[in-house]
C-alpha positions in Angstrom: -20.9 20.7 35.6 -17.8 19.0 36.5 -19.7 15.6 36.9 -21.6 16.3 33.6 -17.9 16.3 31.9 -16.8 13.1 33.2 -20.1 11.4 32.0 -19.8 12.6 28.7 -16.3 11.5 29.3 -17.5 7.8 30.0 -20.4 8.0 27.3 -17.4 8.4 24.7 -15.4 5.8 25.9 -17.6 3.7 26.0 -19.2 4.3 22.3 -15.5 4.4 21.2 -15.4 0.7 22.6 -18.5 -0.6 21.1 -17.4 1.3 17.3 -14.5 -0.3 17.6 -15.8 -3.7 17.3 -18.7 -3.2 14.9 -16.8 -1.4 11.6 -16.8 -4.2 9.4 -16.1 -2.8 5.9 -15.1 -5.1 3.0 -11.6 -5.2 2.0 -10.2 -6.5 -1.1 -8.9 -10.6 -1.3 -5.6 -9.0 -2.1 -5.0 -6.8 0.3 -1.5 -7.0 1.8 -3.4 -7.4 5.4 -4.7 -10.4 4.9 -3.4 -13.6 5.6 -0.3 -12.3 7.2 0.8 -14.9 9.5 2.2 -14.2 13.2 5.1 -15.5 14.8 5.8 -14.9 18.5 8.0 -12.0 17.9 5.3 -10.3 15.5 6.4 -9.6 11.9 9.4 -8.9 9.9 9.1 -5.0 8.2 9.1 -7.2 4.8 5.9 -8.9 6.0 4.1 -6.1 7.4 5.2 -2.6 5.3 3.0 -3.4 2.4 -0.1 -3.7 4.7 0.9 -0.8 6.9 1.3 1.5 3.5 -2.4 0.7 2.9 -3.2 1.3 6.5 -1.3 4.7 5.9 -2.8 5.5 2.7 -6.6 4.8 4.1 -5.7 7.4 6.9 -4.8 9.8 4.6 -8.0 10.1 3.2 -9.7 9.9 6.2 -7.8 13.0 7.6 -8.5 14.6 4.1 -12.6 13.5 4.9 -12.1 14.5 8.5 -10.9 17.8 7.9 -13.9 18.7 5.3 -15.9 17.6 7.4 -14.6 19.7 10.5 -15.9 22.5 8.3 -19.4 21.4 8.5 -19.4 19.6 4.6 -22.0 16.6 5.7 -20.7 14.6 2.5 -17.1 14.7 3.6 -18.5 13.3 7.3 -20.4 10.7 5.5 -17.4 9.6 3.5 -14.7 10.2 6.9 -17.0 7.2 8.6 -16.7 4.8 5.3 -12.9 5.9 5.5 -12.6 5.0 9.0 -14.5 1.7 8.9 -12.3 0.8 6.1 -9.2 1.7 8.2 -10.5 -0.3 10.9 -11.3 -3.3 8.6 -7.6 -3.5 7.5 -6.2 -3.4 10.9 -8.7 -6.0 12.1 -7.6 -8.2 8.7 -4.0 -7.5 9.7 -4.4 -9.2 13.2 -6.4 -6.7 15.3 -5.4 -6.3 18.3 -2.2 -8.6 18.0 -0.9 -4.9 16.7 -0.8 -3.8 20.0 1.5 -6.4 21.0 5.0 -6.4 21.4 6.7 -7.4 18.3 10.8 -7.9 18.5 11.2 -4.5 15.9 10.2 -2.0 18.0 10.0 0.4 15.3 7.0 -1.7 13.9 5.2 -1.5 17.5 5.5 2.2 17.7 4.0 2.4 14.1 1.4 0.4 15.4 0.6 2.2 18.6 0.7 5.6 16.3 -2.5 4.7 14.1 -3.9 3.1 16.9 -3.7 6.5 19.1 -5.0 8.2 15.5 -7.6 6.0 15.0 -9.2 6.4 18.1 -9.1 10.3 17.9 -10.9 10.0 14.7 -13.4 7.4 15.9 -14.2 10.2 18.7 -14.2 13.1 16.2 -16.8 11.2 14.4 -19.1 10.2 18.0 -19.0 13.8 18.6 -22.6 15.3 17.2 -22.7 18.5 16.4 -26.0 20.3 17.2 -27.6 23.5 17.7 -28.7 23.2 21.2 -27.4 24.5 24.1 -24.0 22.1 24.2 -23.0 23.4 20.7 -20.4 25.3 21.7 -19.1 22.4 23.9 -19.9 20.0 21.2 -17.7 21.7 18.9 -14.8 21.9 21.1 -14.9 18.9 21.6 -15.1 17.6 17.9 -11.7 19.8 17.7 -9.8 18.5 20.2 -10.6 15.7 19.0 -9.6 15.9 15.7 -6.6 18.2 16.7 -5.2 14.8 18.8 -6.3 12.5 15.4 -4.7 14.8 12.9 -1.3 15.1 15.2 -1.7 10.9 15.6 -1.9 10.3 12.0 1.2 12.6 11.0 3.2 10.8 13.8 2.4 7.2 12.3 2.3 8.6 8.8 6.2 9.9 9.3 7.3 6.9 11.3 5.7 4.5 8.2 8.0 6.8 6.1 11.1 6.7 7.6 10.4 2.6 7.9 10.5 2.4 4.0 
C-alpha cells in the first residue's frame, strides 16, 4: 500500500510537470504581462503590479471554479481548467519561470513563489479524477488536500498582492 502511495505520488508529479508546459490559453495583446522587459534584478512593483493584479484576479475565479467544482458541479470543473490554463498563460507571458527568480524586491519574489505554490495545488486538484471505484474515497481525499493547500496558497499570494498595492 505504502509503495502504491508513492507511485501515485510520482504519477502526479510528473502530470503536474507535463500540465505545466502544455496550457497555452490566449491572452489579450494588452495584457499588462506582456512585453514586460527583465533586468537582472527582476522588476520594479510599477512594472510588474498591473500584471500580478491580473494574475490575482484570474486566481480568484479559479478558486471560485475550484470550489464549485469540489462539490461535484462538472461545469464549474470544466470552467476551473479554462481558469487555470489562463492563469498559467499570463504567468508564462509575464516571463515564466524568470518568476521564480530572485528579483532585488523580495516582496515581489515572495508574491511570486505564493501563486506559484497555488497554482500547482490547483493544477493537482484538477489531475485528481474522481471515480466510483474502489479508490474513490482515496481519490477524494486527495482532490481535498489538494485543494485545501491551493485555496490556503492563493489567499497567501492574494493578501501579499494586497498589501503590495
Amino acid at each position: 500500500m505504502h509503495i502504491l502511495a508513492r507511485r501515485r505520488h510520482a504519477l502526479v508529479a510528473c502530470l503536474i510537470s507535463v500540465a505545466a508546459t502544455g496550457c497555452g490559453s490566449s491572452i489579450p495583446s494588452d495584457s499588462a504581462c506582456r512585453n514586460l522587459t527583465y533586468k537582472e534584478q527582476g522588476l520594479s512593483r510599477s512594472e510588474y503590479l498591473p500584471c500580478a493584479g491580473e494574475i490575482v484576479t484570474a486566481l480568484d475565479e479559479l478558486e471560485q471554479q475550484s470550489q464549485a467544482a469540489s462539490r461535484g458541479d462538472q461545469e464549474a470543473r470544466s470552467n476551473g481548467r479554462v481558469a487555470l490554463r489562463r492563469v498559467n498563460a499570463l504567468m508564462d507571458a509575464a516571463g515564466g519561470r524568470n518568476l521564480l527568480e530572485r528579483w532585488d524586491d523580495r516582496a515581489l519574489t515572495d508574491l511570486n513563489l505564493k501563486i506559484s505554490n497555488a497554482v500547482t495545488h490547483y493544477q493537482a486538484f484538477y489531475m485528481v479524477r474522481v471515480t466510483e471505484d474502489q479508490f474513490a474515497a482515496q481519490t477524494r481525499e486527495a482532490a481535498a488536500v489538494e485543494l485545501s493547500a491551493a485555496s490556503r496558497r492563493y489567499d497567501e499570494a492574494r493578501s501579499t498582492y494586497r498589501r503590495l498595492q
